[in-house]
N, C-alpha and C positions, 0 to 999 in steps of 0.2 A: 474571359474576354477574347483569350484568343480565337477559341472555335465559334464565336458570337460573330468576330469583325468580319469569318469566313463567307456570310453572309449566305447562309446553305438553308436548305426549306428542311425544318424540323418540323419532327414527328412527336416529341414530348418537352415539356417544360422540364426547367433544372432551376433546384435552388440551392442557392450558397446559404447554409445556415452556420452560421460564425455564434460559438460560445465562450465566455471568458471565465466560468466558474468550474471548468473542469476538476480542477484541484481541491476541491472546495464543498460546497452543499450544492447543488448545480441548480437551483432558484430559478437562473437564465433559461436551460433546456425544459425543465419540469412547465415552465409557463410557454413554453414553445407549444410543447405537444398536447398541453391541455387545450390552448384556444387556437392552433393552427392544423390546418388541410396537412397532413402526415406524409410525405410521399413513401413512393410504391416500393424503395428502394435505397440505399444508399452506402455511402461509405465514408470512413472518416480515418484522415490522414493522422493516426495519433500513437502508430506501434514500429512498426517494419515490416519489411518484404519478406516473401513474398504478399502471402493471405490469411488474415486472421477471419475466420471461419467460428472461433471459440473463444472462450474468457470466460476465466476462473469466478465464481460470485465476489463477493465484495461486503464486508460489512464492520461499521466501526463499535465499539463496545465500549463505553463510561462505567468504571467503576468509579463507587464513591465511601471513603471512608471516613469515620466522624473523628473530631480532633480526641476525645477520650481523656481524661486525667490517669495519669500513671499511678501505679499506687509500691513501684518498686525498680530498682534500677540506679546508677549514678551519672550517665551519660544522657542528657535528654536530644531528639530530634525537633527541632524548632520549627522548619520549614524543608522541602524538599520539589524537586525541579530536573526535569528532564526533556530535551527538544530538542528540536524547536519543531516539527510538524507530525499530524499525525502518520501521513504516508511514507515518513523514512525514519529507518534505523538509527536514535540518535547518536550522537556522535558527542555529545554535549551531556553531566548530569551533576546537580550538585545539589549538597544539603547542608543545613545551618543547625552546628552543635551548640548545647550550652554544657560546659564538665571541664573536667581536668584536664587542661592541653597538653600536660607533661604523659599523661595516662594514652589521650588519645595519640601521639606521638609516638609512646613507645609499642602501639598497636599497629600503626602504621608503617615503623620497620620493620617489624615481624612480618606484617602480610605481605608487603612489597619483596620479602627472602624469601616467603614461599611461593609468590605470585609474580617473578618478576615482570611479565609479561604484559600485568595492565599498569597501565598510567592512571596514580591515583595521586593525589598532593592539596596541602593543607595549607591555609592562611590564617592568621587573625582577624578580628574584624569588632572592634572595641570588645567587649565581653561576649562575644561568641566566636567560633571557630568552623571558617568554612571548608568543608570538604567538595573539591572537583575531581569529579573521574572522566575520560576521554576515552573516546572509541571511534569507531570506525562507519561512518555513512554508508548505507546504500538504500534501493526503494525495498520499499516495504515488501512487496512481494516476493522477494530473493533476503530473506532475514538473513539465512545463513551465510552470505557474503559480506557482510557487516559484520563491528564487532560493538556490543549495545553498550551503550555508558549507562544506559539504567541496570543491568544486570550487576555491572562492574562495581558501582555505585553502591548497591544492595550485599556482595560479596564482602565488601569491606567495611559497611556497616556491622553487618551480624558479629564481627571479631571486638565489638563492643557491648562493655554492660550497661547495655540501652535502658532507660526509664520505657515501661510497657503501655505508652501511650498509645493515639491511633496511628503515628508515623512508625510507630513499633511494629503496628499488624502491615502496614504497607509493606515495610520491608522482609519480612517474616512472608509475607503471600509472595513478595519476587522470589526469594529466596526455595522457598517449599513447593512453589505449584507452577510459575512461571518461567524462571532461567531454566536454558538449558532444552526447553520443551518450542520446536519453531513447526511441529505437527498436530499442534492440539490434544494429543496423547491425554494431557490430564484432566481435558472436557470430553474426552471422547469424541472429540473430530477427526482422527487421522485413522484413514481410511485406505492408507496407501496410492499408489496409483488406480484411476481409475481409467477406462479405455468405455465408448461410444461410441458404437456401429463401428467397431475397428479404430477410433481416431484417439490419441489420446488428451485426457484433461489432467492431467497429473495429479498431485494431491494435495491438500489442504496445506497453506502455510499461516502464521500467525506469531505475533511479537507482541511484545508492550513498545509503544514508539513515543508515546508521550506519559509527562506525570508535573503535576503540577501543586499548589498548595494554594486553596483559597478561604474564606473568611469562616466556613465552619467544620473542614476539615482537608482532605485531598484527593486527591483524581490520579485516576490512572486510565490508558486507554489503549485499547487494545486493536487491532490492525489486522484483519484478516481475510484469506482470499482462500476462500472456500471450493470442495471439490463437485465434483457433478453429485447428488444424491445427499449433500449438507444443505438444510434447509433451516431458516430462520427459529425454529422449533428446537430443533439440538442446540442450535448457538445456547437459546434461552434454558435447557433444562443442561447444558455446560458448568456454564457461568452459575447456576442455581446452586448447584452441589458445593460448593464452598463458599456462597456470602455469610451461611449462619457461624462457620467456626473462625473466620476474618474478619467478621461485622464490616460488610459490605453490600451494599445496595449497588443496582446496576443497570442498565437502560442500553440497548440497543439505537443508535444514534443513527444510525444510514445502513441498509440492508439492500444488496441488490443480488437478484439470482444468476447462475451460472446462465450465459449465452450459448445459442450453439445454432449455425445454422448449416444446413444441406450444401453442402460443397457441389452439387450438381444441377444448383439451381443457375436459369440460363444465365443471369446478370452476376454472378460468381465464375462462372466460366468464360466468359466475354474476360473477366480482369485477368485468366491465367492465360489467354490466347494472348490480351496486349502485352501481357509480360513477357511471356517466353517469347514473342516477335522483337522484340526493342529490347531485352540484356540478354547479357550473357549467361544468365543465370536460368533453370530449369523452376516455372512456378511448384508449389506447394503451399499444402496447407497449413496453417499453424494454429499452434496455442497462444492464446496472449496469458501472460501469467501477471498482469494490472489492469486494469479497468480504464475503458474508454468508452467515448459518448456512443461508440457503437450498441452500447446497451439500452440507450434511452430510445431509440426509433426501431420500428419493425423491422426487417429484413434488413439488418445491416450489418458490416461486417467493416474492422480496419484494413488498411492496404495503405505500408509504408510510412514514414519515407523512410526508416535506418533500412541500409542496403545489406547484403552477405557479408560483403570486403569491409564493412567500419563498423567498430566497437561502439554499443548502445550504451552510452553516456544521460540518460535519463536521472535527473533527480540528483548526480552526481557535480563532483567538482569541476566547471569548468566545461559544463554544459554545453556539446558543439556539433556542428555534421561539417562533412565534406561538401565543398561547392561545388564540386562537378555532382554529384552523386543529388544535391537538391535543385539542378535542371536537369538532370535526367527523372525524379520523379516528376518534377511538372510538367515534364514531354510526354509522362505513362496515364497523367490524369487527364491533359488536352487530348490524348489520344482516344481514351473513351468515353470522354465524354463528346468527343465527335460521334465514334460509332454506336453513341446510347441514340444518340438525339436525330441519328437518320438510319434507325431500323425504327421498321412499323411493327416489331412484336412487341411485344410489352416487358417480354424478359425478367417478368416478377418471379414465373417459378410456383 
């Protein structure tokens, strides 16, 4: 509006395209780009400063394990639960025993002597007994600044003589293939750092971030942000390698590939001039290491709004920015898009 009310003779059309499913299965954008005029260009406000130029692939994974009758064991798993989304690290996991409460009690001082570290703790709940373990949130794509309450969850499980139902193999696959692994290591995704044209895209990260229990057995799901040269293909022959001895079935749920555009293209370089003119700071390029709607439109790239000076609070508790810092980016985006809309190149690049 601002550079509209200027009343200045433009050279190109601009649209505001407003999405609300970012977080989500993105329905909203996918019906965008299917039946609308694409532009030539773009950028979306959904990372930090400087320039994201790059972004890690993206792709969600459902395992599905069947409830199974145990045929040995004295402790049985009833139900099981970890969340609350699939893009962060939960913080939150619990499961519903049926057994000895005096047994599972004295299993749980034990682990807590040799683990004092996690928070695990036990209630009644008429004739079963529920077990909560608690950890530590972060977004998915920085697993290892989190600490996972499904892993924690699993840890203190197996210190039980579980009945070997299917909640048996759930916890037994965290335990043997998942905790502990946030590179893909045991699908053969971690690839270390990887570098393009010089630039880098770091390397695959990957968690369990949700698990749930539904009416024919349970879920698990898996959260990963894949490197440059991981493709939908590895994910699938990954996950392959151990559904037959977990008895697990498994479906790739949302797959999107590594971004990456030419830092030298003209409407990329227009945003590092308006930056480096108006802060204090020197533009560069970046990584984004989550996904943003910059993946869904052609030549597009994020820019902003976390600035250098404040802590990226994404996904976290208490979710915030600085108010000086969010009109100075709306002064970096009136800025060019003044200078997009009265140059006569086209600046596609």
């Amino acid at each position: 509006m601002a550079v509209k009310e200027l009343e200045i003779d433009t050279n190109k059309k601009v649209q505001l395209i407003i999405g609300t499913q970012e977080e989500v299965k993105w329905i909203d954008i996918d019906a965008y780009v299917a039946n609308c005029q694409l532009p030539d260009f773009s950028f979306t406000p959904d990372g930090d400063f400087p320039i994201g130029n790059r972004e890690k692939g993206y792709a969600d994974v459902e395992l599905r394990f069947n409830k199974r009758i145990g045929e040995s064991g004295s402790v049985e798993i009833v139900e099981l639960y970890g969340g609350p989304t699939i893009n962060s690290i939960p913080s939150i996991a619990s499961g519903k025993l049926r057994g000895n409460k005096v047994e599972i009690e004295k299993a749980l001082s034990n682990y807590l002597k040799r683990c004092p570290e996690n928070e695990v703790s036990i209630e009644e709940q008429g004739d079963l007994v529920i077990v909560k373990a608690k950890g530590v949130a972060t977004h998915s794509s920085f697993p290892e600044k989190g600490v996972n309450a499904i892993w924690i969850l699993a840890d203190f499980l197996k210190e039980l003589d579980l009945i070997n139902n299917g909640a048996y193999y759930v916890v037994k696959f965290i335990n043997e293939v998942a905790a502990g692994d946030f590179e893909g290591a045991s699908f053969g995704l971690a690839k270390g750092n990887v570098y393009v044209n010089g630039e880098d895209m770091h390397k695959t990260m990957m968690a369990i971030t949700f698990m749930e229990t539904y009416e024919d057995g349970y879920k698990l799901f898996y959260n990963i942000r894949q490197t440059y040269g991981i493709y939908e293909e590895d994910i699938e022959e990954g996950f392959s390698k151990y559904s037959d001895s977990y008895g697990y079935t498994f479906k790739i749920e949302d797959y999107m590939d590594v971004l990456y555009i030419d830092s030298n293209k003209p409407f990329v370089k227009l945003m590092e001039d308006i930056y480096n003119d108006n802060t204090p700071w020197t533009s560069c390029f970046k990584l984004g290491h989550g996904t943003s709607y910059a993946k869904a439109l052609p030549n597009s790239v994020y820019w902003g709004p976390v600035f250098p000076n404040e802590e990226d609070l994404c996904h976290e508790a208490n979710e915030r920015t600085k108010f000086d810092n969010l009109i100075l980016a709306t002064k970096l985006f009136s800025y060019y898009l003044a200078e997009v809309v009265l140059s006569k190149e086209s600046l596609k690049g």
